[in-house]
KOLZATI-637490 format. One record per residue (C-alpha): residue number from 1; x negated, y negated, z. Coordinates in Angstrom, 1 decimal. Layout:
<pt pos="NUM" c1="X" c2="Y" c3="Z"/>
...
END
This chain:
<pt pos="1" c1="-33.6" c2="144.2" c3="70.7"/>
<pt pos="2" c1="-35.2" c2="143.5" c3="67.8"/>
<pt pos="3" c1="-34.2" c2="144.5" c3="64.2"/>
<pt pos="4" c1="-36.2" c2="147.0" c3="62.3"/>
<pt pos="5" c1="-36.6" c2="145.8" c3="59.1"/>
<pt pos="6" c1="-37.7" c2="147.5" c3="55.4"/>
<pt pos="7" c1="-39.0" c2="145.0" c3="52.1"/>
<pt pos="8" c1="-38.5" c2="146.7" c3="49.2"/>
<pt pos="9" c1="-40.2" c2="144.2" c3="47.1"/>
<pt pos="10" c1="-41.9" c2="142.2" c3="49.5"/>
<pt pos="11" c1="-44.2" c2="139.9" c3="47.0"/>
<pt pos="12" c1="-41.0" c2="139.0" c3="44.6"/>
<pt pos="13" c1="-39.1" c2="135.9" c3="45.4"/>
<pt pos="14" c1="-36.5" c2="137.6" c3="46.9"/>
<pt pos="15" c1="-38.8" c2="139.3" c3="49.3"/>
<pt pos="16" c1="-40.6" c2="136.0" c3="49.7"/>
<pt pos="17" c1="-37.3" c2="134.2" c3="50.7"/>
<pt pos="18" c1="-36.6" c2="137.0" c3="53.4"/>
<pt pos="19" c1="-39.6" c2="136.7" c3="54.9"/>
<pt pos="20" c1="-39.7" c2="133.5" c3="55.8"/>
<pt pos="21" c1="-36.0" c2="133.5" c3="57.1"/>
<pt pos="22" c1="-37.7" c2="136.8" c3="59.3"/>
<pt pos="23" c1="-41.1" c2="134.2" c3="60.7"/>
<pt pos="24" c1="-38.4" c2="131.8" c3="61.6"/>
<pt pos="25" c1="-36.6" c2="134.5" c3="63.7"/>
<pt pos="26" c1="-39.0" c2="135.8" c3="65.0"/>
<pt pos="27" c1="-37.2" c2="137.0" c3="68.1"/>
<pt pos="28" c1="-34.7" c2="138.7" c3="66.6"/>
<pt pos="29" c1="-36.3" c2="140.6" c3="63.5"/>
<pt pos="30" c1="-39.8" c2="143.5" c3="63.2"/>
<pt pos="31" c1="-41.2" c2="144.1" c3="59.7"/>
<pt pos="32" c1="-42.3" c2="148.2" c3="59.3"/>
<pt pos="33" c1="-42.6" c2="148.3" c3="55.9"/>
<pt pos="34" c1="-43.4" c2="146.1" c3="53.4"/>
<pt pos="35" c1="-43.6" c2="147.0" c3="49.4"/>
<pt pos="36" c1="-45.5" c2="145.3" c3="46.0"/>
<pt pos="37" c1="-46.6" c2="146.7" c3="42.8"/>
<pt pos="38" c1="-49.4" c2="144.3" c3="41.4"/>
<pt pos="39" c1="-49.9" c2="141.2" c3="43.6"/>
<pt pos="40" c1="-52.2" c2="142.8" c3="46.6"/>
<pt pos="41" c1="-53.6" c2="139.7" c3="47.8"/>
<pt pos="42" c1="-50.2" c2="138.0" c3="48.6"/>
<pt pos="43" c1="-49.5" c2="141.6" c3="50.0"/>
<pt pos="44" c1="-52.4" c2="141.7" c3="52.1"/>
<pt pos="45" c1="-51.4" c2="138.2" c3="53.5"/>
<pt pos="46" c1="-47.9" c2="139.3" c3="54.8"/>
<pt pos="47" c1="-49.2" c2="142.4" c3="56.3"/>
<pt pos="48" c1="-51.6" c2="140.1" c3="58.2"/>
<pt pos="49" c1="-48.8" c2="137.7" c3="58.9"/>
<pt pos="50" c1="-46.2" c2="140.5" c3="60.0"/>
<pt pos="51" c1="-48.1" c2="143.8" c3="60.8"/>
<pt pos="52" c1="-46.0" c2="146.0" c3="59.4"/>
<pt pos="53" c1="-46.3" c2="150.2" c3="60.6"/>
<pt pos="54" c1="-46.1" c2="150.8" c3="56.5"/>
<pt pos="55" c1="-46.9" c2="149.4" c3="53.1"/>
<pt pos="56" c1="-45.2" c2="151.3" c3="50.2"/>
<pt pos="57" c1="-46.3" c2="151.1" c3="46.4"/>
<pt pos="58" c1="-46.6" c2="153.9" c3="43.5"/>
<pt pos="59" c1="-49.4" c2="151.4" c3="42.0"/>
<pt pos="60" c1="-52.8" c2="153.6" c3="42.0"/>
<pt pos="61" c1="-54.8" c2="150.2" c3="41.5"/>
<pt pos="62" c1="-53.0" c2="148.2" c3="44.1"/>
<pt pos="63" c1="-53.3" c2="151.4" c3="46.6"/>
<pt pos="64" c1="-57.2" c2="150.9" c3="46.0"/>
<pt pos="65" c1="-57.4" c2="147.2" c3="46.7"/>
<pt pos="66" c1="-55.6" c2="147.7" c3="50.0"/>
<pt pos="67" c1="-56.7" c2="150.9" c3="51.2"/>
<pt pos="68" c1="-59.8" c2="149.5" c3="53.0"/>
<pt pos="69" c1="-57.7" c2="146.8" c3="54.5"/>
<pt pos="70" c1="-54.6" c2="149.2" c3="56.0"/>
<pt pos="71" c1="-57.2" c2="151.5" c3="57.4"/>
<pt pos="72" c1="-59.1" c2="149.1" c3="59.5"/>
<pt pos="73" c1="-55.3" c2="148.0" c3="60.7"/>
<pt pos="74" c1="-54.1" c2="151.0" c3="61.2"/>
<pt pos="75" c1="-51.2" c2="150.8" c3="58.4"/>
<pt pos="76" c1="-50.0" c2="154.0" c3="57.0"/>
<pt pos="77" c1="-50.0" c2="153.6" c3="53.1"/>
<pt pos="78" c1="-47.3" c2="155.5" c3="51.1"/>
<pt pos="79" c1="-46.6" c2="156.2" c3="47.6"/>
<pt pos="80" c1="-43.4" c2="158.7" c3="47.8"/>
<pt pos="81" c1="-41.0" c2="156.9" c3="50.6"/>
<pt pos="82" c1="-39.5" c2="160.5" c3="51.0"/>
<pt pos="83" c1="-43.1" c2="160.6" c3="53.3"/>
<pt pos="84" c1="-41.3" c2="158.8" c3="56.1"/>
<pt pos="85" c1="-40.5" c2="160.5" c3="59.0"/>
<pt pos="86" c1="-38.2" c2="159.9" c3="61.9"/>
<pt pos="87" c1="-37.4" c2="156.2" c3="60.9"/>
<pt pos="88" c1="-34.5" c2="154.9" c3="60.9"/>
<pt pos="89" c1="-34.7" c2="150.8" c3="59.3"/>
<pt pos="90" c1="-31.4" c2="148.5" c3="60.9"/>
<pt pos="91" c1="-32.1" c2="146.8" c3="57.7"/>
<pt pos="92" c1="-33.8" c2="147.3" c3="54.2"/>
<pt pos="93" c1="-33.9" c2="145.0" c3="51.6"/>
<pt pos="94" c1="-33.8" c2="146.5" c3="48.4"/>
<pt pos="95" c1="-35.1" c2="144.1" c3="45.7"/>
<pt pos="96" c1="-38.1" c2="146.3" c3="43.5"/>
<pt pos="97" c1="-36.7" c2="144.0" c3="39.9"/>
<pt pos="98" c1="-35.5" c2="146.2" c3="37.0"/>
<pt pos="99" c1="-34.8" c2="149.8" c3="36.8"/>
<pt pos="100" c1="-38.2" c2="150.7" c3="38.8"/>
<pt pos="101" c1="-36.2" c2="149.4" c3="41.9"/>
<pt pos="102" c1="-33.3" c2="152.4" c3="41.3"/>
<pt pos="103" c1="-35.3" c2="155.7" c3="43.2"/>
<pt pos="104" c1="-36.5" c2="153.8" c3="45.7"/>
<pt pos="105" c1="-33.2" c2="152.7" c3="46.5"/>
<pt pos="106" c1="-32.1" c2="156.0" c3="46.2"/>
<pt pos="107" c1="-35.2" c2="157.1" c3="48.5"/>
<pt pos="108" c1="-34.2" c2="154.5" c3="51.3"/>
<pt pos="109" c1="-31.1" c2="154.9" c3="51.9"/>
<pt pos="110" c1="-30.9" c2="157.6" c3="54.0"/>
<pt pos="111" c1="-33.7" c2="155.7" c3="56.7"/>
<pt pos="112" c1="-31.2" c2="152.9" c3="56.8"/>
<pt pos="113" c1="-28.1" c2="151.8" c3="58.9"/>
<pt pos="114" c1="-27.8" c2="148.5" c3="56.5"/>
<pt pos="115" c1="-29.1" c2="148.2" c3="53.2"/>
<pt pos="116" c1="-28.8" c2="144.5" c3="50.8"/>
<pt pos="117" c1="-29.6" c2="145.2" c3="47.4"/>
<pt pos="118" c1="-30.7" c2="142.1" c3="45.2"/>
<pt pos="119" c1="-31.6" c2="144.4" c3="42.1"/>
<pt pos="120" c1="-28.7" c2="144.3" c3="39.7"/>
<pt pos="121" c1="-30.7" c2="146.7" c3="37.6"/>
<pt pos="122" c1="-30.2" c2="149.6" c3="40.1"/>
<pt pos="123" c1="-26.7" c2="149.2" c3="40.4"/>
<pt pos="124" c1="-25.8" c2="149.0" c3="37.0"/>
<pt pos="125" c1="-27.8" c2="152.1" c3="36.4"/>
<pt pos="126" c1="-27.2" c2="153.9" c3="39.3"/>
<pt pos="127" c1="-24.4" c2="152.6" c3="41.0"/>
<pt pos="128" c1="-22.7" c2="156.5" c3="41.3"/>
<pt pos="129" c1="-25.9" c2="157.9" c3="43.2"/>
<pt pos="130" c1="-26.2" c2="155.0" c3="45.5"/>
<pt pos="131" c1="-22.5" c2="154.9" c3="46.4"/>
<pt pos="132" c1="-22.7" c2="158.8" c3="46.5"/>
<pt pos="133" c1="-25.6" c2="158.0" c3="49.0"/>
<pt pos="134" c1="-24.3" c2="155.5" c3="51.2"/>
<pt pos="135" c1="-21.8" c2="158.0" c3="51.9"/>
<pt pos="136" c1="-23.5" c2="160.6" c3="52.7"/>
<pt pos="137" c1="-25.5" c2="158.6" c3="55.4"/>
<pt pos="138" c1="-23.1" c2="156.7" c3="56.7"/>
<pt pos="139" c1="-25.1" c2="153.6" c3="55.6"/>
<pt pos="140" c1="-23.5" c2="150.1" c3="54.9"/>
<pt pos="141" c1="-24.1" c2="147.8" c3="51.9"/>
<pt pos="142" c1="-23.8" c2="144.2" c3="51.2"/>
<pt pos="143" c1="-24.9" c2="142.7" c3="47.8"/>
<pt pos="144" c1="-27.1" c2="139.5" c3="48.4"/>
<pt pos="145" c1="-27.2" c2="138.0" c3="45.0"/>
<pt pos="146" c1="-25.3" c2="134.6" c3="45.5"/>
<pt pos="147" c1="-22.4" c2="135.8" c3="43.1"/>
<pt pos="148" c1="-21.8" c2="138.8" c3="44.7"/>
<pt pos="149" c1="-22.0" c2="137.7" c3="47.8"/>
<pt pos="150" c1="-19.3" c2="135.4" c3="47.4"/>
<pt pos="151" c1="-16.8" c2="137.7" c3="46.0"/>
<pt pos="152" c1="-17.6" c2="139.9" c3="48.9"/>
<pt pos="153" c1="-17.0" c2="137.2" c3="51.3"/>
<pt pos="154" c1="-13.9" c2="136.0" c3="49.5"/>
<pt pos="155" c1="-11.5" c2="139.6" c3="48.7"/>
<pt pos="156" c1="-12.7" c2="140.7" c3="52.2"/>
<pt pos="157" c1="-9.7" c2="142.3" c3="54.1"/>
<pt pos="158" c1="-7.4" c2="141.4" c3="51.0"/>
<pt pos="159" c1="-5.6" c2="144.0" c3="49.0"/>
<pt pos="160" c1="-7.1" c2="144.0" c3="45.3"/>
<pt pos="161" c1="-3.9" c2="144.2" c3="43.9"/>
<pt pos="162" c1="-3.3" c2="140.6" c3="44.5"/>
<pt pos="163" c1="-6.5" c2="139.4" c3="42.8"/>
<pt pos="164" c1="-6.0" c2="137.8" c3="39.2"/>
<pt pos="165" c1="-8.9" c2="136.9" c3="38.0"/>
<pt pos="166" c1="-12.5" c2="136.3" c3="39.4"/>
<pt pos="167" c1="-14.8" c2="133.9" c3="38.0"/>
<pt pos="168" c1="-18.4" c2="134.2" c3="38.2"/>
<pt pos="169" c1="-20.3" c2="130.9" c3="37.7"/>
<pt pos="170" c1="-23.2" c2="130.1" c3="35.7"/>
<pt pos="171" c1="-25.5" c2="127.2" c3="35.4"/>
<pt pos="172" c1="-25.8" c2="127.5" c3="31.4"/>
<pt pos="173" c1="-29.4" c2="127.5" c3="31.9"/>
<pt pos="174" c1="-32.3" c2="125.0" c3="31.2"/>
<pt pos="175" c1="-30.9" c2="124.8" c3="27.2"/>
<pt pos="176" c1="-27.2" c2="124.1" c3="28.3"/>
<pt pos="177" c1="-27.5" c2="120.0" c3="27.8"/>
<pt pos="178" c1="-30.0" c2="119.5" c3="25.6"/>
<pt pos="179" c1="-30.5" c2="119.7" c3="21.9"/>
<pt pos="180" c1="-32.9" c2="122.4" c3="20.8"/>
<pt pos="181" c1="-34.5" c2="124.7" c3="18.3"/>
<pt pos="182" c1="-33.5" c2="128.2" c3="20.3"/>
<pt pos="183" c1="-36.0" c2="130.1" c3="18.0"/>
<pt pos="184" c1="-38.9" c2="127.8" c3="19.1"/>
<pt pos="185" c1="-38.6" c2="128.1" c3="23.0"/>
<pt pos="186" c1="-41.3" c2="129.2" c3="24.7"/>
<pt pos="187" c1="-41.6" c2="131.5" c3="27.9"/>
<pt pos="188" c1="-42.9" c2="128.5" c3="30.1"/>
<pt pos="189" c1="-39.5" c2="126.5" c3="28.6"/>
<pt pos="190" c1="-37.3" c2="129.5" c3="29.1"/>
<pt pos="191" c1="-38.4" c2="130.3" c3="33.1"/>
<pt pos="192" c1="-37.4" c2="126.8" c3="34.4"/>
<pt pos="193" c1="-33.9" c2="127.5" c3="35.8"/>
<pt pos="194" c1="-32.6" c2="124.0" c3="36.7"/>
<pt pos="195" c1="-31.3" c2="124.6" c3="40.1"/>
<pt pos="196" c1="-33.0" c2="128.4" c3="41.1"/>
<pt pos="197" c1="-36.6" c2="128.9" c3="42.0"/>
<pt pos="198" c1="-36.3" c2="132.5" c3="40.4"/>
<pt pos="199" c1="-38.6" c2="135.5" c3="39.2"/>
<pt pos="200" c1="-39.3" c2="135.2" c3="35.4"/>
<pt pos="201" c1="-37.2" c2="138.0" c3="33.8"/>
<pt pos="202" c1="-33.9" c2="136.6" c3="35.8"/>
<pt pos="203" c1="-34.7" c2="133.1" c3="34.9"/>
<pt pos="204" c1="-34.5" c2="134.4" c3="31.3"/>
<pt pos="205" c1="-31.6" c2="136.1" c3="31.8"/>
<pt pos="206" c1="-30.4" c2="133.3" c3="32.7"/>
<pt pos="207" c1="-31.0" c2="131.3" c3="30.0"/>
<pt pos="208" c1="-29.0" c2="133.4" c3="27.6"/>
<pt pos="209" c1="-26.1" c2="134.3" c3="30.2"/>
<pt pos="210" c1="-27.6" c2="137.6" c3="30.0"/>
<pt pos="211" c1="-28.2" c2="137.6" c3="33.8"/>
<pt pos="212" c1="-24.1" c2="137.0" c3="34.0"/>
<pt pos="213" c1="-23.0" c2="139.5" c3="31.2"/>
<pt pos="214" c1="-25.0" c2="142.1" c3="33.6"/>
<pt pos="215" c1="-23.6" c2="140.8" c3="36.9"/>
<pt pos="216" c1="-20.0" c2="141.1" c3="35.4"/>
<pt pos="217" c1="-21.1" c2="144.4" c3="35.0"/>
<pt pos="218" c1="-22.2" c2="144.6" c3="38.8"/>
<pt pos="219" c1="-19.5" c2="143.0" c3="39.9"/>
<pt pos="220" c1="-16.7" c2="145.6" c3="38.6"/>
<pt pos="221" c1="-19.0" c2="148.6" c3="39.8"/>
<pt pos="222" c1="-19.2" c2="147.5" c3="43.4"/>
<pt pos="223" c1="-15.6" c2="146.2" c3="43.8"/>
<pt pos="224" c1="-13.9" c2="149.0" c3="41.8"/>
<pt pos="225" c1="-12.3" c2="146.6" c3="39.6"/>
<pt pos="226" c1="-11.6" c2="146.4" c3="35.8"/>
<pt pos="227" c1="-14.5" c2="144.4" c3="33.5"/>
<pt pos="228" c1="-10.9" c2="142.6" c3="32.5"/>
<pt pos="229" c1="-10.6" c2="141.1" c3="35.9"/>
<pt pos="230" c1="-13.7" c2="139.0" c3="35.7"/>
<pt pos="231" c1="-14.6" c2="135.7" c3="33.6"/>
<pt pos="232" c1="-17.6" c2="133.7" c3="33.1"/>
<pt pos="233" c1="-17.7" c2="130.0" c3="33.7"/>
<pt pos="234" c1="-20.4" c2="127.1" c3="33.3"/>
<pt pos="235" c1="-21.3" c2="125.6" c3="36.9"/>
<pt pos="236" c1="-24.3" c2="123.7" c3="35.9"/>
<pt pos="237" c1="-24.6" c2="122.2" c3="39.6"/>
<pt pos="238" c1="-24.7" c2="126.1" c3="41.1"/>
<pt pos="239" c1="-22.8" c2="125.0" c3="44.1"/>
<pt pos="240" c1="-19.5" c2="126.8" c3="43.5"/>
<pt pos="241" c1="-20.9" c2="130.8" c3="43.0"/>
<pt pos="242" c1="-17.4" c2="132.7" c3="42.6"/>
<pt pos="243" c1="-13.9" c2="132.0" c3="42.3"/>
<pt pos="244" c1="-11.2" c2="134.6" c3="43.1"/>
<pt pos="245" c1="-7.5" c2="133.6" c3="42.0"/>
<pt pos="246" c1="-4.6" c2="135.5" c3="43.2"/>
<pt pos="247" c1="-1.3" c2="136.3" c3="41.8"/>
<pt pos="248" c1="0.6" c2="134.1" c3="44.1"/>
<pt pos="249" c1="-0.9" c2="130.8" c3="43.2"/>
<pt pos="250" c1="-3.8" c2="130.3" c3="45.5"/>
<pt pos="251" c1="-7.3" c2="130.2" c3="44.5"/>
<pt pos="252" c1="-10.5" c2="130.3" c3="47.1"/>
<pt pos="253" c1="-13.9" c2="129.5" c3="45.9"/>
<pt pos="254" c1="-16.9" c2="129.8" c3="47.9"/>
<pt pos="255" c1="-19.4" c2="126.8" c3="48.0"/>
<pt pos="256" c1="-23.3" c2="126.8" c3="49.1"/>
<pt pos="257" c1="-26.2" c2="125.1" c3="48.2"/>
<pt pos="258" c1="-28.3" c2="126.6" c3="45.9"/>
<pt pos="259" c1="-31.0" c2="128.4" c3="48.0"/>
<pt pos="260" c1="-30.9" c2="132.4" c3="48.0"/>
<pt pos="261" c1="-32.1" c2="132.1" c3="51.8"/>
<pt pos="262" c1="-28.6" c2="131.3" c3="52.4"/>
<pt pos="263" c1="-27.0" c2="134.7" c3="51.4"/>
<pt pos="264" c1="-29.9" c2="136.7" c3="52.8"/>
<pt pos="265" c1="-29.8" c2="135.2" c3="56.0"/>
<pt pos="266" c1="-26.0" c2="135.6" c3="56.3"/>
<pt pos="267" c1="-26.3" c2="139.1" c3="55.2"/>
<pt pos="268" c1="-29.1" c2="139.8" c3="57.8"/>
<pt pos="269" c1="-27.2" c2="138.1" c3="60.4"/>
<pt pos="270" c1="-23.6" c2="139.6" c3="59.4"/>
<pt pos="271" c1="-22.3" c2="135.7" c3="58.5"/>
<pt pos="272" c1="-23.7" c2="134.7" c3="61.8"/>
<pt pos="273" c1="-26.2" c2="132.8" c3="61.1"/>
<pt pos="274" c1="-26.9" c2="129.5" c3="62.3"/>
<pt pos="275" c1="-28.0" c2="127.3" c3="59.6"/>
<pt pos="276" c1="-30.4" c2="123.7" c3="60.7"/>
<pt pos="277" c1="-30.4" c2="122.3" c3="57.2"/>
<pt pos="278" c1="-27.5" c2="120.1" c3="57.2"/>
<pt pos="279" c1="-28.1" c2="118.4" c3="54.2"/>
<pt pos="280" c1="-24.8" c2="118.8" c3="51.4"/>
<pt pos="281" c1="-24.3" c2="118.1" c3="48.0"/>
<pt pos="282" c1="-20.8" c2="119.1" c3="47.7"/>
<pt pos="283" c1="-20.3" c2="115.5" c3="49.1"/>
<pt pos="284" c1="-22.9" c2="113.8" c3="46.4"/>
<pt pos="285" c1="-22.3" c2="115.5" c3="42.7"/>
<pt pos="286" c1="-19.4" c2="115.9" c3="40.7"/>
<pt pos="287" c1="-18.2" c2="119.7" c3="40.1"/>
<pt pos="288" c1="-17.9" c2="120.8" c3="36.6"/>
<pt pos="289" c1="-16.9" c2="123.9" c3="35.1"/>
<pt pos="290" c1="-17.1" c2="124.7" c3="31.2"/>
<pt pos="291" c1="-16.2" c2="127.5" c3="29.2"/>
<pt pos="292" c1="-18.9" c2="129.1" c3="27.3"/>
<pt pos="293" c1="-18.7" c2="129.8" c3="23.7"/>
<pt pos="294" c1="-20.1" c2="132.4" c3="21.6"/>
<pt pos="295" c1="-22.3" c2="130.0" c3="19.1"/>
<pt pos="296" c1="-24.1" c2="128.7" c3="22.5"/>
<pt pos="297" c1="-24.1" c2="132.0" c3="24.5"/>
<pt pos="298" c1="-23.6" c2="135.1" c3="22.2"/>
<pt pos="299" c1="-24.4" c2="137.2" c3="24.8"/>
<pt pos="300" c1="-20.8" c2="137.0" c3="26.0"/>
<pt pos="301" c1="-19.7" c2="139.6" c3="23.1"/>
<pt pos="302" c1="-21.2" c2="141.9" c3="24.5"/>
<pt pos="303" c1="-18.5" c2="141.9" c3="27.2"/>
<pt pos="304" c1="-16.1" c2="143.0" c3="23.9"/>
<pt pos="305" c1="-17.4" c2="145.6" c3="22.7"/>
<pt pos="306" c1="-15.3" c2="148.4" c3="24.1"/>
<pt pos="307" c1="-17.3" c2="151.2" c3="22.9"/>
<pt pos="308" c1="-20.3" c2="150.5" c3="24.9"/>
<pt pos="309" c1="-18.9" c2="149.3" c3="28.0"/>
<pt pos="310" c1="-19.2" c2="152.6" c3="30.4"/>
<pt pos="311" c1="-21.9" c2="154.2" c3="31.9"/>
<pt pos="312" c1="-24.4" c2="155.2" c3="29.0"/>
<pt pos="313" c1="-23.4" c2="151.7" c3="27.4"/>
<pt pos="314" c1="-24.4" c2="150.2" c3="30.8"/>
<pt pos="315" c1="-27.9" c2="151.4" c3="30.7"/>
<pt pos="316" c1="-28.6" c2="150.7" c3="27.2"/>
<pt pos="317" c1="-27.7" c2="147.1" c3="27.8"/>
<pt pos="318" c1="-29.4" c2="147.1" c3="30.9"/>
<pt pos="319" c1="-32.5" c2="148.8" c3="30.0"/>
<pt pos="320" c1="-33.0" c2="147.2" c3="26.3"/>
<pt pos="321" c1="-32.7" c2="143.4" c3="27.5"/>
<pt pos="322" c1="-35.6" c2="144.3" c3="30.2"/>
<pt pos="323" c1="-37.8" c2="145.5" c3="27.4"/>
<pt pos="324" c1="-36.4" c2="142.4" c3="25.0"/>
<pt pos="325" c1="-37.4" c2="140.3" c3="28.0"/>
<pt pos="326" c1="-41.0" c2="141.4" c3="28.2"/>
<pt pos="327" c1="-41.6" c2="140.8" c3="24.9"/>
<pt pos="328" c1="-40.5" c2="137.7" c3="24.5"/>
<pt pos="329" c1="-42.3" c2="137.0" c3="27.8"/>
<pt pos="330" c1="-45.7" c2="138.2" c3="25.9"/>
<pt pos="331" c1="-44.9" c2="136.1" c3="22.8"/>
<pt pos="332" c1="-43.8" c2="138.8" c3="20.3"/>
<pt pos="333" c1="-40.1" c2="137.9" c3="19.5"/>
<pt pos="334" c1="-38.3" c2="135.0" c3="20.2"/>
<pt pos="335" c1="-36.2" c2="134.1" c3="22.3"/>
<pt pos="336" c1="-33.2" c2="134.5" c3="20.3"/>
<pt pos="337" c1="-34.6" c2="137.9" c3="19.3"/>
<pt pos="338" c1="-33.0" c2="138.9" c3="22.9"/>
<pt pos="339" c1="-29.8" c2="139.0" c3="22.3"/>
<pt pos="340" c1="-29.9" c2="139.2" c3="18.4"/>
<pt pos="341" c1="-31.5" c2="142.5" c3="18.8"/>
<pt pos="342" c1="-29.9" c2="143.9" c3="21.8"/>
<pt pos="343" c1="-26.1" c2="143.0" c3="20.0"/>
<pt pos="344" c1="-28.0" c2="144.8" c3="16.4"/>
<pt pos="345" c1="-29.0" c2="148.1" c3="18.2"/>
<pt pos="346" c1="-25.6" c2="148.5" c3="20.2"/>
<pt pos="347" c1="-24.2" c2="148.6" c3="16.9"/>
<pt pos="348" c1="-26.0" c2="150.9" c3="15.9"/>
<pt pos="349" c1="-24.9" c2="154.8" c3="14.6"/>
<pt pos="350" c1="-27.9" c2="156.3" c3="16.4"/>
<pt pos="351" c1="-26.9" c2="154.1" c3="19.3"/>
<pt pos="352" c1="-22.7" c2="155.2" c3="18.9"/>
<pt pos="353" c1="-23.6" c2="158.6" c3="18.0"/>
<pt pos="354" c1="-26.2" c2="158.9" c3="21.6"/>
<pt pos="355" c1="-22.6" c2="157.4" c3="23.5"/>
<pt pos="356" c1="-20.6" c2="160.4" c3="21.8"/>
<pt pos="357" c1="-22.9" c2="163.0" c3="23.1"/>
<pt pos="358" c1="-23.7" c2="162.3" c3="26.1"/>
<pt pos="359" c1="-22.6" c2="161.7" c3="30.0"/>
<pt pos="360" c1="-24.1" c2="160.6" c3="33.1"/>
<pt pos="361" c1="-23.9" c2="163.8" c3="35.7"/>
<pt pos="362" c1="-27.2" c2="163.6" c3="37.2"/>
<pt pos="363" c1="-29.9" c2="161.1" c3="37.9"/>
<pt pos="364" c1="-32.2" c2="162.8" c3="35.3"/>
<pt pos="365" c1="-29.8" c2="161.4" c3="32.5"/>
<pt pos="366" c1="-30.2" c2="157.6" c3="33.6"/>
<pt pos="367" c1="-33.9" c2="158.3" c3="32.4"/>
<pt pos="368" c1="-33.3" c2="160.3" c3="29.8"/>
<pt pos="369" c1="-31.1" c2="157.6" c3="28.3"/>
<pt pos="370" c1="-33.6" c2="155.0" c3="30.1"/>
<pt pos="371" c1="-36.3" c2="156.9" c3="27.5"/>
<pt pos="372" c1="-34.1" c2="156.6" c3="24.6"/>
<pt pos="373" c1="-33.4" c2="153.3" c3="25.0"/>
<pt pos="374" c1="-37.5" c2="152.9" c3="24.7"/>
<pt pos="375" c1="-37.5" c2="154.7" c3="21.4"/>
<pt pos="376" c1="-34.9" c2="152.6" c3="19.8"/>
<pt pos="377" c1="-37.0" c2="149.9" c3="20.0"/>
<pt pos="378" c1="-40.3" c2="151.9" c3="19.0"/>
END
């Protein structure tokens, strides 16, 4: 029987990977909803491609360039995914990017047996409500980011008390070898990832290890494990995506080529899948690992500072590098602005005083914090 399957985030590249491991299986897989927020004519070509029973977006203008089009095809459009009824999804793929992605994650989970979640934003934000969630509906998780992934496949059925340390790898970014004026990147320099085809505010995020200072973040919400227990390393070849070494001497590192369709599609097929690419580098490139320092990356003190590093902290960091990223992505900071002014404003008495004062007990105060993160930067 075919598996139902839900897109959050259909027209992103993550959604765009998925679905063309789904058209190559199509025996085994049925697309009933598919999701976008501005791109309605690559939306309009998948629903043509896979039919789905539902398109989901809270975009008023994208609603009215496909409404004409989902009526004639007999595709429901919804703007509140609390309107589905009587569905339940074998799989959704949650990957809306940035904090927009967290309520309809939230929203989903309870029409889902399975749900992979490639939006960090959401889980650093939200990660209490969605595990809160995926307990109260019995549904599963698997993180599909290549990092995470990893670690997931690597601790499996191991107690966490033998676990040293776990290194998440990095590939430095498209700055890493070369000599270069930071403050005179450009956005078109900053979004070419060496080894990832990637959406633009990640590829960023990559280039100033942002994108790892958040997965650390990630990574010791969904594995219950101290921030202490994880370490950033330099992997410019992006072969080797996590290492896990345990106290009695024996390290295990998982290696894949670096193509995202290869964690979706063992996600979606529970590590069963049967890859035809046989092609391997591990076999034709050195592996190097580096240590990166603060004058290259000073994103990594983040990771330090003690005082920010819980909940609140987690939102500010999460919330104030997505805005940073736009606007260096529209040209009105550089891109050293990103983390100069994210590290400025976390120091910051309004910013210590807000942490004092306040605590996460409801999903109302991720916004409200999400809105006060805006006005600091007013």
């Amino acid at each position: 029987m075919k598996k139902k399957i839900c897109i959050l985030g259909s027209t992103g590249s993550i959604g765009i990977s998925t679905l063309d491991i789904v058209y190559k299986n199509k025996k085994d897989f049925s697309v009933l909803l598919l999701s976008g927020n501005t791109n309605y004519k690559l939306l309009i070509s998948q629903a043509i491609r896979f039919k789905p029973k539902y398109i989901y977006s809270n975009n008023f203008f994208l609603i009215e360039k496909i409404k004409y089009y989902c009526k004639n095809n007999k595709i429901i459009i919804i703007n509140d995914l609390n309107l589905l009824k009587k569905i339940k999804f074998d799989i959704t793929i949650s990957a809306i990017s940035g904090i927009a992605g967290l309520l309809p994650t939230l929203n989903i989970i309870k029409y889902s047996k399975k749900i992979l979640i490639a939006n960090k934003e959401s889980i650093i934000c939200g990660w209490r409500f969605i595990s809160k969630e995926l307990k109260k509906n019995n549904c599963s998780f698997s993180p599909i980011d290549s990092e995470h992934f990893s670690i997931s496949n690597l601790i499996k059925n191991k107690n966490k008390n033998t676990i040293k340390k776990i290194y998440l790898t990095a590939s430095g970014g498209p700055f890493f070898v070369k000599v270069i004026n930071l403050k005179k990147v450009t956005p078109d320099q900053a979004v070419k990832h060496p080894n990832w085809k990637m959406g633009k505010k990640i590829s960023i995020d990559s280039a100033n290890l942002m994108n790892k200072i958040l997965e650390v973040i990630e990574a010791s919400l969904i594995f219950n494990l101290p921030l202490n227990k994880f370490k950033i390393i330099i992997h410019p070849q992006s072969l080797i995506h996590a290492i896990v070494e345990f106290r009695n001497g024996l390290s295990s590192m998982l290696y894949h080529n670096n193509d995202m369709k290869i964690p979706i599609a063992n996600s979606l097929y529970n590590n069963f899948y049967i890859h035809k690419e046989v092609s391997n580098k591990f076999f034709s490139k050195n592996l190097s690992f580096y240590n990166p320092t603060i004058d290259k990356f000073p994103s990594i003190k983040i990771l330090s500072q003690k005082k920010i590093l819980n909940e609140i902290g987690y939102i500010l960091i999460t919330v104030l590098n997505e805005i940073l990223v736009e606007r260096f992505l529209n040209n009105r900071i550089l891109f050293t602005d990103i983390v100069y002014k994210l590290l400025e404003i976390l120091k910051s008495k309004v910013v210590i005083n807000y942490l004092k004062n306040n605590k996460i007990r409801h999903i109302n105060d991720v916004y409200n914090t999400y809105n006060f993160s805006r006005s600091l930067l007013n």
